[in-house]
C-alpha positions as a Python dict, from the first residue, in 0.01 Angstrom:
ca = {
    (1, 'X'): (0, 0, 0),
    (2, 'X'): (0, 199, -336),
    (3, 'X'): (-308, 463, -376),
    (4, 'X'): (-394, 644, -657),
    (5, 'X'): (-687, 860, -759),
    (6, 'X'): (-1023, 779, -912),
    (7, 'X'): (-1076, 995, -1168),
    (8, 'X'): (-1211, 1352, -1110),
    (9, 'X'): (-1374, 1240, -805),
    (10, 'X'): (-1061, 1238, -559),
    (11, 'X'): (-1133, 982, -437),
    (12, 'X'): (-819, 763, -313),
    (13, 'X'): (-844, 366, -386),
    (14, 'X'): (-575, 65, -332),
    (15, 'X'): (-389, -11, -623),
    (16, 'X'): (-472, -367, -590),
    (17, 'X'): (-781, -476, -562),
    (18, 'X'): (-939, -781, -321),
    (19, 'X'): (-1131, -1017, -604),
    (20, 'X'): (-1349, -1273, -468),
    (21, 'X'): (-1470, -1473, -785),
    (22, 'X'): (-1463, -1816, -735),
    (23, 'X'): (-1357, -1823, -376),
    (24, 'X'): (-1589, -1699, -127),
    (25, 'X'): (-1920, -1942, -102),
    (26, 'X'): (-1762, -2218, -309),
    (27, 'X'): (-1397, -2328, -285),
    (28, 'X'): (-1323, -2200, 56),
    (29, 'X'): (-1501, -2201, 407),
    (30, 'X'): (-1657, -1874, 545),
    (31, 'X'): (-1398, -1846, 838),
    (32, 'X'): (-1107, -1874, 551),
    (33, 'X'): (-1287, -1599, 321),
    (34, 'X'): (-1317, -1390, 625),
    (35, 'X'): (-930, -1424, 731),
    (36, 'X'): (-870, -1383, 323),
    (37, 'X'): (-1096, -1001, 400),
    (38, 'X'): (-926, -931, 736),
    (39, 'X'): (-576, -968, 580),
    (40, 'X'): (-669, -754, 287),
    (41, 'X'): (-821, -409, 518),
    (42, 'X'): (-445, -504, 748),
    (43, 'X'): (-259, -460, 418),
    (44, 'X'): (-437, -127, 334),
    (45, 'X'): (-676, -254, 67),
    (46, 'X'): (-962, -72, 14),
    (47, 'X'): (-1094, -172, -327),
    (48, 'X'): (-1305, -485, -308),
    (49, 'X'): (-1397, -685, -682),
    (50, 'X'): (-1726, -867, -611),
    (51, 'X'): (-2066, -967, -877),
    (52, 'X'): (-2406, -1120, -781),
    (53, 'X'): (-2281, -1367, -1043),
    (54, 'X'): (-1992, -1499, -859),
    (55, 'X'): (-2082, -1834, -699),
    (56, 'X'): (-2439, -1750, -760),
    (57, 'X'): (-2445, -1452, -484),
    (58, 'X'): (-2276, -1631, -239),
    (59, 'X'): (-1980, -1447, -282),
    (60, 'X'): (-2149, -1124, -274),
    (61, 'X'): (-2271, -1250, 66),
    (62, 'X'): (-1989, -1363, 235),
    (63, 'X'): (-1760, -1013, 154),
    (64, 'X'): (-2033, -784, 275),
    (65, 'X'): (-2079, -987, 573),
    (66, 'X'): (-1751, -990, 636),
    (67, 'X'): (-1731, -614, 565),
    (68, 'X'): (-2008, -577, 824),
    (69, 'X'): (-1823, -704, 1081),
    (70, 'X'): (-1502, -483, 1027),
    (71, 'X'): (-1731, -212, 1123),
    (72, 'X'): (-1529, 110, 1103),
    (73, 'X'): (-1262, -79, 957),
    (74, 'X'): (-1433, -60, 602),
    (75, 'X'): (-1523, 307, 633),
    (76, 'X'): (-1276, 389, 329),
    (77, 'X'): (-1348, 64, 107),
    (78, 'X'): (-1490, 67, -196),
    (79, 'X'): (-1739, -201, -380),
    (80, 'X'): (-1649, -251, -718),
    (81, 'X'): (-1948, -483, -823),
    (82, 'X'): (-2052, -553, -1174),
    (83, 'X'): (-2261, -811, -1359),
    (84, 'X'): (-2230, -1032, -1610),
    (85, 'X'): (-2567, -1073, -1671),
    (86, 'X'): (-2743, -941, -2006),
}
């Protein structure tokens, strides 16, 4: 996996990024989201695309439980979530 930095701040983040718009808590079952998360932190992905808007917070729920359960695994990860909402 590909980092790069994030802005001034130094931090480092995965190139690619782990979305979970439509997915998690509609089209797919919670134990595929959570192998979909699992394979993700495995391939060195740290930067995780979620929105309380995506399947009506469902998806929000499923990728922090998920991320929960990785325990130190997600100690580098970052949330990137935004909302559509005005």
């Amino acid at each position: 996996m590909n980092y790069r930095k994030l802005g001034a701040s130094g931090l480092s983040v995965s190139e690619i990024a782990f979305g979970n718009w439509i997915t998690h808590g509609a089209q797919v079952d919670n134990d595929t989201a959570k192998a979909c998360v699992h394979a993700a932190l495995d391939a060195g992905i740290t930067t995780f695309d979620t929105a309380d808007v995506y399947s009506d917070t469902k998806a929000e729920t499923v990728l922090g439980q998920v991320l929960k359960e990785c325990g130190g695994k997600t100690s580098s990860c970052v949330p990137r979530s935004i909302s559509l909402q005005e």
